[in-house]
mmCIF file as gemmi writes it, N, C-alpha and C atoms, coordinates in Angstrom:
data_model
loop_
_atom_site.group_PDB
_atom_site.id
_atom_site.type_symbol
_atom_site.label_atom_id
_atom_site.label_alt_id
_atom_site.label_comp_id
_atom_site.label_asym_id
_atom_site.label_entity_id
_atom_site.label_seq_id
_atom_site.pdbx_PDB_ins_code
_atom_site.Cartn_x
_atom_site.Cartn_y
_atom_site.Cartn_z
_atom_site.occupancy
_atom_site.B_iso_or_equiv
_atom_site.pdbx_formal_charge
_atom_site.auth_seq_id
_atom_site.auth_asym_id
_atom_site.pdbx_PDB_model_num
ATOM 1 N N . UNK Axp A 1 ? 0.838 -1.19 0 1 0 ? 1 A 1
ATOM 2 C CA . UNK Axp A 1 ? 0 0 0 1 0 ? 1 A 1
ATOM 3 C C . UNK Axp A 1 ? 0.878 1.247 0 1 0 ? 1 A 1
ATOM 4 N N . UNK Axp A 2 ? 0.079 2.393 -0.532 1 0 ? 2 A 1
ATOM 5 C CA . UNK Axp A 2 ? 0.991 3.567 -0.292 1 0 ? 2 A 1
ATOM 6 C C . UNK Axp A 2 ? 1.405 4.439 0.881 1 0 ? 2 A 1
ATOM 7 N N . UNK Axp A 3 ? 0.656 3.915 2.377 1 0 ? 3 A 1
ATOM 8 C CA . UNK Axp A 3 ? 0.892 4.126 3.407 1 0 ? 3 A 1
ATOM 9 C C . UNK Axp A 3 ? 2.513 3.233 3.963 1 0 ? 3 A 1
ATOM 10 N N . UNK Axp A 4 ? 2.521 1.718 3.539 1 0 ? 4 A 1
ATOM 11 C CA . UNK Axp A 4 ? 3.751 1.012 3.842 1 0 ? 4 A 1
ATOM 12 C C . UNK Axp A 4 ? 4.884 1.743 3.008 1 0 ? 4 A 1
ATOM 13 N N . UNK Axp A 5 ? 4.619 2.569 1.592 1 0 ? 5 A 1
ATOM 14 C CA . UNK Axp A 5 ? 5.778 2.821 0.846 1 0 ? 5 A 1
ATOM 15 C C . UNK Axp A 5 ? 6.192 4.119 1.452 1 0 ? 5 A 1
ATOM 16 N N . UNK Axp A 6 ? 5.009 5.139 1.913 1 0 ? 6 A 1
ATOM 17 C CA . UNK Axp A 6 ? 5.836 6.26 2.694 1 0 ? 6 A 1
ATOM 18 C C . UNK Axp A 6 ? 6.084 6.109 4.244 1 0 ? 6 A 1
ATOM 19 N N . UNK Axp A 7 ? 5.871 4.789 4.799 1 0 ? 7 A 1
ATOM 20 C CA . UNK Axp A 7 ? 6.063 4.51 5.899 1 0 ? 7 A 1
ATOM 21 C C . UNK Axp A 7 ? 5.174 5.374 7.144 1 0 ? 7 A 1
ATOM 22 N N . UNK Axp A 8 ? 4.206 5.576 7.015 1 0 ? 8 A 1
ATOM 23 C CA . UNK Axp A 8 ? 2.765 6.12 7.979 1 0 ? 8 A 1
ATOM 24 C C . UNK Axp A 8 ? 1.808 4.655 7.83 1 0 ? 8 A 1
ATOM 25 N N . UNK Axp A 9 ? 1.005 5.357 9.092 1 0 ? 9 A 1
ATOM 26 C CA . UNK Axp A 9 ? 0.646 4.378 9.258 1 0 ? 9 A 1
ATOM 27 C C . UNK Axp A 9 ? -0.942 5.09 9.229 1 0 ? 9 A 1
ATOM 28 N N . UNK Axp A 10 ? -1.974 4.419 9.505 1 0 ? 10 A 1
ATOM 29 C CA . UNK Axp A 10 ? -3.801 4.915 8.714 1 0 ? 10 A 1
ATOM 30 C C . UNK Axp A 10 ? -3.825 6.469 9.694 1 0 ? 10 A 1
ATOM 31 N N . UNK Axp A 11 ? -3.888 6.264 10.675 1 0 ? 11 A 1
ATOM 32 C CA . UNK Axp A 11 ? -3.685 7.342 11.387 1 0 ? 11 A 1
ATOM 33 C C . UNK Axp A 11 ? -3.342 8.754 10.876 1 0 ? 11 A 1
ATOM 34 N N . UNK Axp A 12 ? -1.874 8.433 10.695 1 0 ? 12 A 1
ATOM 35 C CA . UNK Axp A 12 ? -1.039 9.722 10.051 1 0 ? 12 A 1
ATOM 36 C C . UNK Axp A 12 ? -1.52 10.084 9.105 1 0 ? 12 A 1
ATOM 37 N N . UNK Axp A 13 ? -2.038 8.885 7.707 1 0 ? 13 A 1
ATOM 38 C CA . UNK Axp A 13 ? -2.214 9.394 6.563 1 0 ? 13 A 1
ATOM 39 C C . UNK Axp A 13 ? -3.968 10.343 6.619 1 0 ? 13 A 1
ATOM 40 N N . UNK Axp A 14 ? -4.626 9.824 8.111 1 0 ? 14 A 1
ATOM 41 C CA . UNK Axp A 14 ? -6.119 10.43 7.412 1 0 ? 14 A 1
ATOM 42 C C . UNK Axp A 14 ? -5.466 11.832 8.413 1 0 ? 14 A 1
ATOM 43 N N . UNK Axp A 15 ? -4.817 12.091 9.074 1 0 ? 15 A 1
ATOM 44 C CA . UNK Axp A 15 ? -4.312 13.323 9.82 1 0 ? 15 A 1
ATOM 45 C C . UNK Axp A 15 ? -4.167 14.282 8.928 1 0 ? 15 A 1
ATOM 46 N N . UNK Axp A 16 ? -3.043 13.712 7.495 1 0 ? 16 A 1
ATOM 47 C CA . UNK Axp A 16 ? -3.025 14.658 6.529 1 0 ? 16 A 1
ATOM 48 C C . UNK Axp A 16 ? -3.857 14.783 5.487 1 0 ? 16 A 1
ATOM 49 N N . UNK Axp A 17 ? -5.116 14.482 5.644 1 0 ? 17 A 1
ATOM 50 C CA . UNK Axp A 17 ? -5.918 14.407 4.673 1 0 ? 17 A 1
ATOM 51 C C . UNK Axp A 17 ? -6.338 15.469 4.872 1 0 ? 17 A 1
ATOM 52 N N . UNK Axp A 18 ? -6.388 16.984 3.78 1 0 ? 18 A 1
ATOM 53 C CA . UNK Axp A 18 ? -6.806 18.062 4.455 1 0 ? 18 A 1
ATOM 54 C C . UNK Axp A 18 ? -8.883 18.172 4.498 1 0 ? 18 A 1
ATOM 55 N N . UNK Axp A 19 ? -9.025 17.225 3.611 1 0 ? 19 A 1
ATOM 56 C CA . UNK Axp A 19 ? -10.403 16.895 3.498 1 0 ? 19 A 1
ATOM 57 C C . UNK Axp A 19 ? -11.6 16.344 4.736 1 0 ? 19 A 1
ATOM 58 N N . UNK Axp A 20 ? -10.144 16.266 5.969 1 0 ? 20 A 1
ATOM 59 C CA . UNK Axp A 20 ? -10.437 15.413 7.119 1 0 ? 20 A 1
ATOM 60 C C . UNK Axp A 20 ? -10.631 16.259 8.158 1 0 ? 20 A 1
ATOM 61 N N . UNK Axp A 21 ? -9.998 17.89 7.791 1 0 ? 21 A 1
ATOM 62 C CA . UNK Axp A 21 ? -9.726 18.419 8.697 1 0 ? 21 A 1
ATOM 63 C C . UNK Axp A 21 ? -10.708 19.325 8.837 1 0 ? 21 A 1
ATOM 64 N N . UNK Axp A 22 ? -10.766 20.546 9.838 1 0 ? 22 A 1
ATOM 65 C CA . UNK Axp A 22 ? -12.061 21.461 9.791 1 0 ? 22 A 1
ATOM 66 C C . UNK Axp A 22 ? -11.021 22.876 9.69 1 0 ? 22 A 1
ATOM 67 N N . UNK Axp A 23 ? -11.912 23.538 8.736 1 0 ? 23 A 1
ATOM 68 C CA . UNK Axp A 23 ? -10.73 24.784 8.406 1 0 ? 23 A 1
ATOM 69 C C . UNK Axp A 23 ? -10.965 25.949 9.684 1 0 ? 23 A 1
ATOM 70 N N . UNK Axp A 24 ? -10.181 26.517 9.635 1 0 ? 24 A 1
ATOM 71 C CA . UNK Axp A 24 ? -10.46 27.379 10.502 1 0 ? 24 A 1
ATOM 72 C C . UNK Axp A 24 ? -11.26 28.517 10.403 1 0 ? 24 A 1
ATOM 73 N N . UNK Axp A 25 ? -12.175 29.18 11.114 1 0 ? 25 A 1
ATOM 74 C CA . UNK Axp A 25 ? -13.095 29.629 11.182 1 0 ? 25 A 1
ATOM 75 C C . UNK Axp A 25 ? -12.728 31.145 10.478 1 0 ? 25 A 1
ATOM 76 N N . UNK Axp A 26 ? -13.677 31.394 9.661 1 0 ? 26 A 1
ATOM 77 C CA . UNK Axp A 26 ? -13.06 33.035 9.363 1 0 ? 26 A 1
ATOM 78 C C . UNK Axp A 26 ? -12.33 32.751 7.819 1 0 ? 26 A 1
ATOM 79 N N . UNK Axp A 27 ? -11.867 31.286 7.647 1 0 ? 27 A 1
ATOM 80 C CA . UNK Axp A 27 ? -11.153 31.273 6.424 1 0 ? 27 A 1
ATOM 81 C C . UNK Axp A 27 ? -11.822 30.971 5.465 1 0 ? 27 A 1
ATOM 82 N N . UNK Axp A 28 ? -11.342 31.703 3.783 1 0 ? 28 A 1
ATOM 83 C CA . UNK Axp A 28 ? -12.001 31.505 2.623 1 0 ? 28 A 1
ATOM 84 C C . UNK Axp A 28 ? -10.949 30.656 1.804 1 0 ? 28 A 1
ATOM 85 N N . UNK Axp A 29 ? -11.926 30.011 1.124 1 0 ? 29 A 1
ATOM 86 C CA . UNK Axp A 29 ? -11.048 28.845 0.384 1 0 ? 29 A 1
ATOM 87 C C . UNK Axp A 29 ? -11.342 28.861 -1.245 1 0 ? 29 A 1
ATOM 88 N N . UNK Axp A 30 ? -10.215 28.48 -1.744 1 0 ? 30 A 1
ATOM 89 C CA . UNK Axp A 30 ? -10.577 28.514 -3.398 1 0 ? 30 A 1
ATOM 90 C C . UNK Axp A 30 ? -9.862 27.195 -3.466 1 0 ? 30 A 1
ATOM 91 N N . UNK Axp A 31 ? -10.41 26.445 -4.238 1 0 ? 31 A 1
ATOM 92 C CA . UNK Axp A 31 ? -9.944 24.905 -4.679 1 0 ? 31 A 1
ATOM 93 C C . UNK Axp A 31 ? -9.969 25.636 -6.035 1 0 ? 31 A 1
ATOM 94 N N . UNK Axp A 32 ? -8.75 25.249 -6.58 1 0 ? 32 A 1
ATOM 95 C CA . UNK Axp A 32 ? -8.358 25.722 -8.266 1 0 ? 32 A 1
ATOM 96 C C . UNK Axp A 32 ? -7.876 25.071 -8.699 1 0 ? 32 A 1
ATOM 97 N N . UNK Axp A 33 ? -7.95 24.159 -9.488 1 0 ? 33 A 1
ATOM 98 C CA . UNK Axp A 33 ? -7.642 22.937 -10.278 1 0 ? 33 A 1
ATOM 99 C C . UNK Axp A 33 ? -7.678 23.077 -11.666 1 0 ? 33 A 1
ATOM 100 N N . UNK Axp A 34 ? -6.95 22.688 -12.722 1 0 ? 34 A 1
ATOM 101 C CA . UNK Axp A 34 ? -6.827 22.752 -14.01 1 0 ? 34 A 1
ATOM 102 C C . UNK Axp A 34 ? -8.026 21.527 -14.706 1 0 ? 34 A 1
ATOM 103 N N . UNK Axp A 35 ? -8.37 22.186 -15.921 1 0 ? 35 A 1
ATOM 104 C CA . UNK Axp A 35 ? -9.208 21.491 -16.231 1 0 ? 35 A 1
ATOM 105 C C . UNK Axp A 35 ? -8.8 20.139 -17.149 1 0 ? 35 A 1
ATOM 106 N N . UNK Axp A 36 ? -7.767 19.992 -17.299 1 0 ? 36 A 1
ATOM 107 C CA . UNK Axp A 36 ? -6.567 19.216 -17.878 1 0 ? 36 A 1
ATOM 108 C C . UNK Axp A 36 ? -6.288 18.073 -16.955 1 0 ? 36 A 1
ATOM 109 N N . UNK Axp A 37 ? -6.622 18.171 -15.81 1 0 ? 37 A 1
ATOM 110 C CA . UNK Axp A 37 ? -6.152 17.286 -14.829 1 0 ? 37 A 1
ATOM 111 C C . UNK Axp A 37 ? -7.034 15.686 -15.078 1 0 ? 37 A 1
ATOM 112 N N . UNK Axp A 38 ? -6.507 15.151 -14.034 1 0 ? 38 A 1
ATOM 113 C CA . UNK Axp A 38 ? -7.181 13.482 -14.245 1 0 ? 38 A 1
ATOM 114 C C . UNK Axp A 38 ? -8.377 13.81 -13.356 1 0 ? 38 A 1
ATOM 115 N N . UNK Axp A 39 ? -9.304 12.561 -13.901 1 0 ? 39 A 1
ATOM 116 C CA . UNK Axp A 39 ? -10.358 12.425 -13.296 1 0 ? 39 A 1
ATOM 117 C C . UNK Axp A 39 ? -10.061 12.455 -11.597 1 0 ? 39 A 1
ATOM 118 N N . UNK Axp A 40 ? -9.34 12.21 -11.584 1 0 ? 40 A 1
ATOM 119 C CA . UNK Axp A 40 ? -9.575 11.968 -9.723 1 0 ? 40 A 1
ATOM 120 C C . UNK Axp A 40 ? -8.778 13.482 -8.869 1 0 ? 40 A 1
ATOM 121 N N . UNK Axp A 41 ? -8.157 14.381 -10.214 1 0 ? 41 A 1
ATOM 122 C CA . UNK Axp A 41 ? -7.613 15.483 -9.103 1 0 ? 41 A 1
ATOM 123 C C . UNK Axp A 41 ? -8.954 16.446 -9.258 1 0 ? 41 A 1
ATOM 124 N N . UNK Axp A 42 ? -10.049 16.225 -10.678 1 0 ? 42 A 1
ATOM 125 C CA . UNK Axp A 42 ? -11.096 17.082 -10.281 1 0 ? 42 A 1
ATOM 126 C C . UNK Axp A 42 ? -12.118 16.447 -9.46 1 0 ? 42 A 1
ATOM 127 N N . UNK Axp A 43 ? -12.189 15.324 -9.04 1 0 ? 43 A 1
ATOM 128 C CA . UNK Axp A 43 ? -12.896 14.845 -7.823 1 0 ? 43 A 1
ATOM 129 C C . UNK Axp A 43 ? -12.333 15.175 -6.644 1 0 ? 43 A 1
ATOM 130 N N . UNK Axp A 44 ? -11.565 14.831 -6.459 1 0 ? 44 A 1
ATOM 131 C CA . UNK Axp A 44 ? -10.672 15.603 -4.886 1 0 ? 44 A 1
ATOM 132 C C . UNK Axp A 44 ? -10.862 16.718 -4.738 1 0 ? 44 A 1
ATOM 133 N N . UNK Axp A 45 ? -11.004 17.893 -5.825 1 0 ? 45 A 1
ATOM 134 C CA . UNK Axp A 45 ? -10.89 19.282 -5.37 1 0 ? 45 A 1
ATOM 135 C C . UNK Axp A 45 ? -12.687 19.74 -5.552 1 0 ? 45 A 1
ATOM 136 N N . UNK Axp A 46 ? -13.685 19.007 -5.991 1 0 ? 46 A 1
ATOM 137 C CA . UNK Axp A 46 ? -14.871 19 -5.829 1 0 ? 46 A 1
ATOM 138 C C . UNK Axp A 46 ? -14.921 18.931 -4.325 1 0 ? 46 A 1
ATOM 139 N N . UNK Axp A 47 ? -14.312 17.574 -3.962 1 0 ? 47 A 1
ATOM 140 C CA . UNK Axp A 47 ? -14.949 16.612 -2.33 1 0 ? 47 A 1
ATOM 141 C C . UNK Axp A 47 ? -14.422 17.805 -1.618 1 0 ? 47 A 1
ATOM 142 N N . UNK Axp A 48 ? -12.908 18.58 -1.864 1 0 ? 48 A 1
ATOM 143 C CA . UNK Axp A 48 ? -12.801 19.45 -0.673 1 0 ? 48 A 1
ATOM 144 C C . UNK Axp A 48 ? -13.443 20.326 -0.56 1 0 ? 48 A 1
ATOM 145 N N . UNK Axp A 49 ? -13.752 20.697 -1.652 1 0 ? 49 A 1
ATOM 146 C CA . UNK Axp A 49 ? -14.587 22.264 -1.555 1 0 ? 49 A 1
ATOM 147 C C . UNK Axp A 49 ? -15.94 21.954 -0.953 1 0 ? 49 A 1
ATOM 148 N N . UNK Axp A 50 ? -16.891 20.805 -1.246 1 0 ? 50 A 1
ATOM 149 C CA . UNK Axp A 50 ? -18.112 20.428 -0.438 1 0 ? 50 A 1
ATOM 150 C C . UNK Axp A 50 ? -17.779 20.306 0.825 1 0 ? 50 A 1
ATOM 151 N N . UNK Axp A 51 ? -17.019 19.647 0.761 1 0 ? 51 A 1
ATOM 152 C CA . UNK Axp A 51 ? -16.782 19.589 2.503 1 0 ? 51 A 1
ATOM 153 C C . UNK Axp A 51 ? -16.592 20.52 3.3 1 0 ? 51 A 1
ATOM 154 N N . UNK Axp A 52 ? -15.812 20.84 2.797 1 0 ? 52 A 1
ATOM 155 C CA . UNK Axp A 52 ? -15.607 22.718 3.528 1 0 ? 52 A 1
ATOM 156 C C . UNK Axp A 52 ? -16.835 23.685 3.454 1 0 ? 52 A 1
ATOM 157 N N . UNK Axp A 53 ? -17.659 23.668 2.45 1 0 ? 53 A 1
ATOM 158 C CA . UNK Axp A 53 ? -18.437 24.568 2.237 1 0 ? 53 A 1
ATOM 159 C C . UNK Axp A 53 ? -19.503 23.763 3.957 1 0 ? 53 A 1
ATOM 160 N N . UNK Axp A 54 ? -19.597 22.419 3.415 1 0 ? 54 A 1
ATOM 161 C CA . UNK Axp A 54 ? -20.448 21.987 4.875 1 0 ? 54 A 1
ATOM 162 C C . UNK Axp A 54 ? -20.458 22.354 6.273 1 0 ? 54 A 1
ATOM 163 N N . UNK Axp A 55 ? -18.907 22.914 6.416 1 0 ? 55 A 1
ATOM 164 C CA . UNK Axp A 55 ? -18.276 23.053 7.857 1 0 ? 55 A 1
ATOM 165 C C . UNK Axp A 55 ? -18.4 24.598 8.161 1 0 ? 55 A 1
ATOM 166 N N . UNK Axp A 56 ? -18.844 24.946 7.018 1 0 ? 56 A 1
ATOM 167 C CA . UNK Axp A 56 ? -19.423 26.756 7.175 1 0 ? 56 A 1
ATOM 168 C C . UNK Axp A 56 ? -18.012 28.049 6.574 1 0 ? 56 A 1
ATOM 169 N N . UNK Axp A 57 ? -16.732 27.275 5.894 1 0 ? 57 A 1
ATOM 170 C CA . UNK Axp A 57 ? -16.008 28.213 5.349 1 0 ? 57 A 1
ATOM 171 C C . UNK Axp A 57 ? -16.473 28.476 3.709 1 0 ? 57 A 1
ATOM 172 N N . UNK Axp A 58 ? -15.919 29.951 3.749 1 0 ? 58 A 1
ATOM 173 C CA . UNK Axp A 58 ? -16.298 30.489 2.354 1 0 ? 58 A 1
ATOM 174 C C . UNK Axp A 58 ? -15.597 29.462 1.557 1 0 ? 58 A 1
ATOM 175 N N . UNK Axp A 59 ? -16.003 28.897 0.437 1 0 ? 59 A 1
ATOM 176 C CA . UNK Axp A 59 ? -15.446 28.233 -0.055 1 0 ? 59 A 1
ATOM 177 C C . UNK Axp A 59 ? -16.018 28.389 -1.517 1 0 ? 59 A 1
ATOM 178 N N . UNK Axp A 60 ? -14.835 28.591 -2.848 1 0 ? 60 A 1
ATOM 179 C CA . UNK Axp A 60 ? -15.21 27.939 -3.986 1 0 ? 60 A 1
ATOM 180 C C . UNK Axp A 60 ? -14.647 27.344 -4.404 1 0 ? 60 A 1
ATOM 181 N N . UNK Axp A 61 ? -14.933 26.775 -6.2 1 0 ? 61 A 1
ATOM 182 C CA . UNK Axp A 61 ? -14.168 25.659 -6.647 1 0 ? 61 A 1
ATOM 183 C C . UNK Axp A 61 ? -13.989 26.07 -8.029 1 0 ? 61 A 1
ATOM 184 N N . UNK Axp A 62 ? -12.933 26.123 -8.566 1 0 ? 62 A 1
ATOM 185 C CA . UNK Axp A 62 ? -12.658 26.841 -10.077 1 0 ? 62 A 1
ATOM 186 C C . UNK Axp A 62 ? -11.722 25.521 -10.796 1 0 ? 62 A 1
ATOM 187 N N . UNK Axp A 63 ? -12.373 25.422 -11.636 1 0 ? 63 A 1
ATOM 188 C CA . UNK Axp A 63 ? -11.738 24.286 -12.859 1 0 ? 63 A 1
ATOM 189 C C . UNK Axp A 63 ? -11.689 25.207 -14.069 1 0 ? 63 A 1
ATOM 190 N N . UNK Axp A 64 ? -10.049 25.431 -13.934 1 0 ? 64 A 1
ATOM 191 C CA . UNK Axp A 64 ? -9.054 26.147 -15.363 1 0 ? 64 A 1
ATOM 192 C C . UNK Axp A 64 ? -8.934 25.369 -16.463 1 0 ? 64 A 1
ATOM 193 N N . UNK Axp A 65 ? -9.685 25.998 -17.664 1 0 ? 65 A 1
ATOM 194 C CA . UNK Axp A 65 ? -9.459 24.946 -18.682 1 0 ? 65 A 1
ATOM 195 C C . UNK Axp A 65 ? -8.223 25.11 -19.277 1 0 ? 65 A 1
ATOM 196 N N . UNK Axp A 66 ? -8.138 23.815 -19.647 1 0 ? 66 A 1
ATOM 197 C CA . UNK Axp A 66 ? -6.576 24.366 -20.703 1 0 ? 66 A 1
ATOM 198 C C . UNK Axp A 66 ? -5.173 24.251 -19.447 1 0 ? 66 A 1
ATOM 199 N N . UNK Axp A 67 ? -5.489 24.243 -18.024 1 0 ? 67 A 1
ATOM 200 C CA . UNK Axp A 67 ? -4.586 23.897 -17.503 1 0 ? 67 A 1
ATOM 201 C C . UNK Axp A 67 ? -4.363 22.564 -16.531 1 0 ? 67 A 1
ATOM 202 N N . UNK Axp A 68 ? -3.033 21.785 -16.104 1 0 ? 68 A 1
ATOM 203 C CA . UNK Axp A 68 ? -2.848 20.811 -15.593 1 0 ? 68 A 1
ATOM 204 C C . UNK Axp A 68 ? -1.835 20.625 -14.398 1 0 ? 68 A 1
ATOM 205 N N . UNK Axp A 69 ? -1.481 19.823 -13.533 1 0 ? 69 A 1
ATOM 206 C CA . UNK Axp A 69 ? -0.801 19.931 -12.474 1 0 ? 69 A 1
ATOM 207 C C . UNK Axp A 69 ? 0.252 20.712 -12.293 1 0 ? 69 A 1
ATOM 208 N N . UNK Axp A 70 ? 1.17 20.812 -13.496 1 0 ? 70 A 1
ATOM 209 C CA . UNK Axp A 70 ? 1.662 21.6 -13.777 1 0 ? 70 A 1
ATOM 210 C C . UNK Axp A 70 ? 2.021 23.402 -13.986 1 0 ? 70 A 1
ATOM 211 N N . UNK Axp A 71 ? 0.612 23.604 -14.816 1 0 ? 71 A 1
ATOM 212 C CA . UNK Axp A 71 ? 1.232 25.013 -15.12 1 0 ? 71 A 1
ATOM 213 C C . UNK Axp A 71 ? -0.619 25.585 -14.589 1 0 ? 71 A 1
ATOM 214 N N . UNK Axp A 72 ? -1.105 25.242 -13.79 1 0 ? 72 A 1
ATOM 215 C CA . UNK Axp A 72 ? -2.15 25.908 -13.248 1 0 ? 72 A 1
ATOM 216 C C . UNK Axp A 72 ? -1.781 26.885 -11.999 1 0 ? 72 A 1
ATOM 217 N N . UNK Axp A 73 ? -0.87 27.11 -11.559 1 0 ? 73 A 1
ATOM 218 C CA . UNK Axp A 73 ? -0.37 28.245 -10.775 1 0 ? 73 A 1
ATOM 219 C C . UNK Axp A 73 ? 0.494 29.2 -11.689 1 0 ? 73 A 1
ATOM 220 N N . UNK Axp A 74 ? 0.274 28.786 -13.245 1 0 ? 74 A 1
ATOM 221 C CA . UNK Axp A 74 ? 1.178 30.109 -14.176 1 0 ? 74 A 1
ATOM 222 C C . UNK Axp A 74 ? 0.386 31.312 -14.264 1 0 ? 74 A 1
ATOM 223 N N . UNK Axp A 75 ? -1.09 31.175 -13.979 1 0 ? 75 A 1
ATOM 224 C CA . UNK Axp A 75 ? -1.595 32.798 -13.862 1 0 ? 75 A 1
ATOM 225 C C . UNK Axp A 75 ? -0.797 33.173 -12.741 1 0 ? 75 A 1
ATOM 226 N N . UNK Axp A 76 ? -0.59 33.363 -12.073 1 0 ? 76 A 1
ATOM 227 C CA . UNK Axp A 76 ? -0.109 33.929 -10.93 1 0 ? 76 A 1
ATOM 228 C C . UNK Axp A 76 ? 1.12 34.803 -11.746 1 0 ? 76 A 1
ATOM 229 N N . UNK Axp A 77 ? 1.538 34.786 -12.603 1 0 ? 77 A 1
ATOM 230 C CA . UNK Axp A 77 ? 2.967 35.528 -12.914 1 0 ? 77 A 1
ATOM 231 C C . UNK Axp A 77 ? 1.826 36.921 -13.809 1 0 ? 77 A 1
ATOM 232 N N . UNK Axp A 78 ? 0.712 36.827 -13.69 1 0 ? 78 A 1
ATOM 233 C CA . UNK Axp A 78 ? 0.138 37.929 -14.835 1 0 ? 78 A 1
ATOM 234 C C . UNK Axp A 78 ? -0.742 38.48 -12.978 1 0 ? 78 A 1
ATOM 235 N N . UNK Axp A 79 ? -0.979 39.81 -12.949 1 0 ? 79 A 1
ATOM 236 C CA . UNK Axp A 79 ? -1.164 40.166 -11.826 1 0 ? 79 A 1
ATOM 237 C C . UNK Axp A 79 ? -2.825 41.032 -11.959 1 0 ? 79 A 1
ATOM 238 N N . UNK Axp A 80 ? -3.407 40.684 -13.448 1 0 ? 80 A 1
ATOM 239 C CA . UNK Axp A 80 ? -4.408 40.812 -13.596 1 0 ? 80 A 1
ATOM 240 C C . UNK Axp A 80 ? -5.138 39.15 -13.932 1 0 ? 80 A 1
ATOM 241 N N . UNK Axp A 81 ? -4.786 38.051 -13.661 1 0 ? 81 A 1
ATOM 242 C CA . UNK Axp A 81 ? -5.21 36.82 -13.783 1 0 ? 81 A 1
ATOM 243 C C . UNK Axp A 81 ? -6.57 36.689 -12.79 1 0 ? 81 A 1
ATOM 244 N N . UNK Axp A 82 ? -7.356 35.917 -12.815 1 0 ? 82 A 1
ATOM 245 C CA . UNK Axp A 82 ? -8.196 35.287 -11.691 1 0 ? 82 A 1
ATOM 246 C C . UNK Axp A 82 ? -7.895 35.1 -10.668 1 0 ? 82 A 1
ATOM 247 N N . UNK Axp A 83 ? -6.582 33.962 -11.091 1 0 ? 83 A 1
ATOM 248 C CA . UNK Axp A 83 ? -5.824 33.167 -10.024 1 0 ? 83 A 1
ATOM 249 C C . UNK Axp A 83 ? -5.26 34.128 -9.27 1 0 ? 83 A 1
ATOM 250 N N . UNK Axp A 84 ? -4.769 35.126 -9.916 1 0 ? 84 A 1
ATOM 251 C CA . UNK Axp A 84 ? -4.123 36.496 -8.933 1 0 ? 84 A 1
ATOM 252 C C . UNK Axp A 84 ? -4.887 36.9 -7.893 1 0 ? 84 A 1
ATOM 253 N N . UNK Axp A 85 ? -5.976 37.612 -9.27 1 0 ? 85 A 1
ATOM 254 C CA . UNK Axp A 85 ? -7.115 38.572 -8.255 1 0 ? 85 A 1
ATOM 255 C C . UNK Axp A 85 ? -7.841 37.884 -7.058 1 0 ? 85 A 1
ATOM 256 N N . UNK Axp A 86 ? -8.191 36.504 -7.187 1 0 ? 86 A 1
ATOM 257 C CA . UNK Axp A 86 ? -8.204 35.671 -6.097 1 0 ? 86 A 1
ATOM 258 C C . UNK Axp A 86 ? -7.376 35.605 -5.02 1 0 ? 86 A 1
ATOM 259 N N . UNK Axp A 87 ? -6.35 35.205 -5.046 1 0 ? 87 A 1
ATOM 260 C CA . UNK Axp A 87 ? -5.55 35.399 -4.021 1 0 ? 87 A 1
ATOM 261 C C . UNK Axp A 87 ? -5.174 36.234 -3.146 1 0 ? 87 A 1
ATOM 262 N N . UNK Axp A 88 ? -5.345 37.437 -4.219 1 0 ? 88 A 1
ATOM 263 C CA . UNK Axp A 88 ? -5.349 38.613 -3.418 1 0 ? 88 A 1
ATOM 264 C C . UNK Axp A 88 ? -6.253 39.523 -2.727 1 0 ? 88 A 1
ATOM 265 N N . UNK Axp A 89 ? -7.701 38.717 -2.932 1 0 ? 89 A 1
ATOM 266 C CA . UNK Axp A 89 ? -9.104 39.212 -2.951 1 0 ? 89 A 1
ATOM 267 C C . UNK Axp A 89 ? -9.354 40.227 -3.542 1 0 ? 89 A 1
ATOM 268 N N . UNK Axp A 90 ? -9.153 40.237 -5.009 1 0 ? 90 A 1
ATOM 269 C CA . UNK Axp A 90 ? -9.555 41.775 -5.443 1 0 ? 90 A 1
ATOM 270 C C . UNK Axp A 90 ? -11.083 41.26 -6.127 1 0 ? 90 A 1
């Protein structure tokens, strides 16, 4: 399993599951995922954003088309991007 290959054990691994965790109160969340990605990184960033939205943080969920694990944090170098103005709450 991939818990024996990084050497944790069930515990540790659902500890870091941030999907497991409860965000802290007051915080807004953007799940931003490329739309390029595999089926299961736009399911993961769906499940977090529901989940979070459940636990009462601002939360959205943005699927970038055209981008992938890779180069979906490249808006960030243009300071009129989404990904920018997001971050920065404009």
């Amino acid at each position: 399993t991939l818990n024996k290959t990084l050497n944790i054990d069930e515990r540790e691994a659902l500890s870091e599951s941030p999907a497991l965790l409860r965000p802290v109160q007051g915080t807004r969340i953007t799940c931003w995922v490329g739309g390029g990605e595999r089926s299961e990184f736009l399911r993961q960033t769906a499940l977090l954003a529901n989940i979070w939205t459940g636990l009462g943080a601002a939360t959205q969920s943005v699927v970038e088309p055209d981008r992938h694990h890779f180069n979906v944090v490249d808006g960030l170098a243009d300071p009129d991007h989404p990904l920018t103005r997001t971050l920065l709450d404009e």
